[in-house]
C-alpha positions as CSV (number, residue, x, y, z in Angstrom):
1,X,5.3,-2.7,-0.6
2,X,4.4,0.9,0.2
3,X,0.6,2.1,-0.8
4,X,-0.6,-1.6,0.3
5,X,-3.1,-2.2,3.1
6,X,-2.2,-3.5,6.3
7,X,-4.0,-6.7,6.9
8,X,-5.2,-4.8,10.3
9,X,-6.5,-1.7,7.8
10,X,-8.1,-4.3,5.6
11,X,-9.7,-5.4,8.8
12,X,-10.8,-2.1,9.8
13,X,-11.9,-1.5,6.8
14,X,-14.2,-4.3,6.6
15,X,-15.1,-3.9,9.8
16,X,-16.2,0.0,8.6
17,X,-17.6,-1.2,5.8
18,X,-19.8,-3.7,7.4
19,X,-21.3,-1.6,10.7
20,X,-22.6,1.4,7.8
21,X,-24.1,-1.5,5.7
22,X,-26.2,-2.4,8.8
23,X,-26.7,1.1,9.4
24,X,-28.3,1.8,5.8
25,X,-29.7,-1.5,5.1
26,X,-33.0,-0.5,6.0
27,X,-33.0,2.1,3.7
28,X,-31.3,0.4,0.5
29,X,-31.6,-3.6,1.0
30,X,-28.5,-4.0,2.3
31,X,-26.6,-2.4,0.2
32,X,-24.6,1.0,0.6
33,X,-25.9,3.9,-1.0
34,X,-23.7,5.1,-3.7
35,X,-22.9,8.7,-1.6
36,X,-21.6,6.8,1.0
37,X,-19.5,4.5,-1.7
38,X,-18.5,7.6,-3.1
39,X,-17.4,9.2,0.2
40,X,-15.7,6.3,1.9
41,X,-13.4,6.0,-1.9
42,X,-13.0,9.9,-1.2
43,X,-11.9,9.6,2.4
44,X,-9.4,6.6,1.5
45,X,-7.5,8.3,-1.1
46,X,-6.8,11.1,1.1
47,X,-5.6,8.9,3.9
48,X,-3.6,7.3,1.6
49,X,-2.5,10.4,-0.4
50,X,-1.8,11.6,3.4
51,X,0.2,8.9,4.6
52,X,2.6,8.9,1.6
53,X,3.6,12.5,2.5
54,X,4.9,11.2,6.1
């Protein structure tokens, strides 16, 4: 199944996901704002575009 998650990247992934929403929650009521949507999908790719090249 290459190009799938781990279920321990998932995890870390939530667990990302979940510590910036508390960071920006204040700001956007609870919700991410779209830059930071847009970045974390940027970053991803290239970890995964990364990792297929190993």
């Amino acid at each position: 199944m290459a190009g799938e998650n781990s279920p321990k990247q998932e995890r870390i992934d939530r667990y990302i996901d979940q510590n910036l929403k508390k960071v920006f929650s204040d700001l956007e009521n609870d919700e991410l704002p779209g830059e930071i949507v847009d970045l974390l999908s940027v970053l991803r790719a290239q970890d995964k575009e990364l990792k297929e090249k190993k």
